[in-house]
C-alpha positions as CSV (number, residue, x, y, z in Angstrom):
1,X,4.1,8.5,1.2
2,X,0.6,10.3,0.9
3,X,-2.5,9.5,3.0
4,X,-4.8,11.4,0.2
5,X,-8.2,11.6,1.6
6,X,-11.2,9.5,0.3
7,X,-14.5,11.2,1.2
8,X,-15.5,8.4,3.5
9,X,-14.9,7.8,6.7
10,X,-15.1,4.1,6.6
11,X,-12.1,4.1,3.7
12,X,-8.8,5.1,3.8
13,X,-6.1,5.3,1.4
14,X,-1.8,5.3,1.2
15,X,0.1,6.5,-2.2
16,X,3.6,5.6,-2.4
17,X,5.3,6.9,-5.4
18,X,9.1,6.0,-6.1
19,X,11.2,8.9,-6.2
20,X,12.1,9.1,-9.7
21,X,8.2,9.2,-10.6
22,X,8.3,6.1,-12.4
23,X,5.8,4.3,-10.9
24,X,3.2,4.5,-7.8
25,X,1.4,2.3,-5.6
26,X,-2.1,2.8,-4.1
27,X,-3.3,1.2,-1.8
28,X,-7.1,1.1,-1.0
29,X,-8.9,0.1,2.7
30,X,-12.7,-0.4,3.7
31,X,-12.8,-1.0,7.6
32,X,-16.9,-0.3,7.9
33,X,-19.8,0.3,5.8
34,X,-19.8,4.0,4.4
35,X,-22.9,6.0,3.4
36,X,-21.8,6.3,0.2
37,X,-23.7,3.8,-2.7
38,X,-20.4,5.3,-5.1
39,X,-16.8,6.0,-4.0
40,X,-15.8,9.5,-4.8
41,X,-12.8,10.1,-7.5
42,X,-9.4,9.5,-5.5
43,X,-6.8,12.0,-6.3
44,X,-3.4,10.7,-6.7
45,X,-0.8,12.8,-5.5
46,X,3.0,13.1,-5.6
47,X,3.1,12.1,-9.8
48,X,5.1,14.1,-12.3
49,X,2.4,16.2,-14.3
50,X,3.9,15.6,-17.5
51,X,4.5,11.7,-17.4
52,X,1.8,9.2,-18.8
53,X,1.5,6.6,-16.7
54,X,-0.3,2.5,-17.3
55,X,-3.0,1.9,-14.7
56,X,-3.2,-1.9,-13.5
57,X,-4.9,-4.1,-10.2
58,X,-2.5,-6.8,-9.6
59,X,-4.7,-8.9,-8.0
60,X,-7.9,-8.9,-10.0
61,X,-9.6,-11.8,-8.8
62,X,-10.0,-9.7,-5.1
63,X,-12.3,-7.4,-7.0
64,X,-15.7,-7.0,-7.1
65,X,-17.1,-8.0,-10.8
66,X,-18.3,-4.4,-11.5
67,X,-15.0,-2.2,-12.1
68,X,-14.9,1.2,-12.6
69,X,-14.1,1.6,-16.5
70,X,-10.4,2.6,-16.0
71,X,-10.1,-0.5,-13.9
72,X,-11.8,-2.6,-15.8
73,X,-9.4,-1.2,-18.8
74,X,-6.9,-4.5,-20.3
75,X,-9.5,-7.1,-20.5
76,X,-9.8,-8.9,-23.9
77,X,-11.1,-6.9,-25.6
78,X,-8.9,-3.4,-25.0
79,X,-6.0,-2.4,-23.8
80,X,-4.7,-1.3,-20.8
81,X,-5.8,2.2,-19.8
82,X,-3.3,5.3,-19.6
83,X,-3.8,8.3,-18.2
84,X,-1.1,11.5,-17.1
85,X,-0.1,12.3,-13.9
86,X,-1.5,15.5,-14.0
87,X,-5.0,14.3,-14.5
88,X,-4.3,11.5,-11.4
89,X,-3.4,14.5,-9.2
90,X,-6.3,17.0,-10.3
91,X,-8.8,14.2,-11.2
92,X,-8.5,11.3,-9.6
93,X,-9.1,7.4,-9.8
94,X,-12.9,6.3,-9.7
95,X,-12.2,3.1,-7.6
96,X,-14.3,0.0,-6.7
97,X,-17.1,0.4,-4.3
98,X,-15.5,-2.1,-1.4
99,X,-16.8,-4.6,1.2
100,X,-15.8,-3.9,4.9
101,X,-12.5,-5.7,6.2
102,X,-11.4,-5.3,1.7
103,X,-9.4,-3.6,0.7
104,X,-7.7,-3.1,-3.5
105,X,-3.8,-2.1,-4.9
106,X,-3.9,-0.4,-8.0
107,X,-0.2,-0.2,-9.8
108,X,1.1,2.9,-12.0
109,X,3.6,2.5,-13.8
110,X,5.6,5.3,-16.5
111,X,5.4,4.6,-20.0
112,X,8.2,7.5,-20.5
């Protein structure tokens, strides 16, 4: 379990990744307003490098309607978005900009 940090001090985050590598869960929390208009990339840590792994939000309807493209990746009209684990760790997920008392799961899951 990781508590990565998020660059705002009204957010806070928790990755749990299995211990085979196979798949992840982050979990994302917005207990007060931040100063931020855009959430900085979150880096995902604790993910095999190598391994390509399928980004999903399990509970869309939560969300707000703008997504970050890789979260909004799946709808109609394209398909789910993948990305490595070594890009996670070093780059990070750009997630949604969050009410206070909201709070978003994203899923990753190993397609090797």
């Amino acid at each position: 379990m990781h508590h990565p940090p998020t660059g705002d001090a009204g957010t806070s985050a928790t990755v749990v990744v299995a211990p085979d590598g196979g798949q992840a869960v982050v979990g994302l929390r917005r207990s007060a307003s931040g100063l931020r208009a855009l959430p900085p990339l979150l880096r995902v840590p604790g993910l095999p490098a190598e391994r390509r792994y399928r980004v999903s939000v399990p509970f869309p309807s939560a969300l707000p309607r703008e997504l970050p493209p890789l979260l909004a990746a799946g709808g109609p009209d394209d398909g789910p978005a993948d990305v490595t684990g070594a890009a996670l760790g070093a780059v990070g997920l750009r997630l949604p900009l969050l009410h206070p008392a909201h709070g978003v799961v994203v899923e990753l899951t190993a397609l090797d």
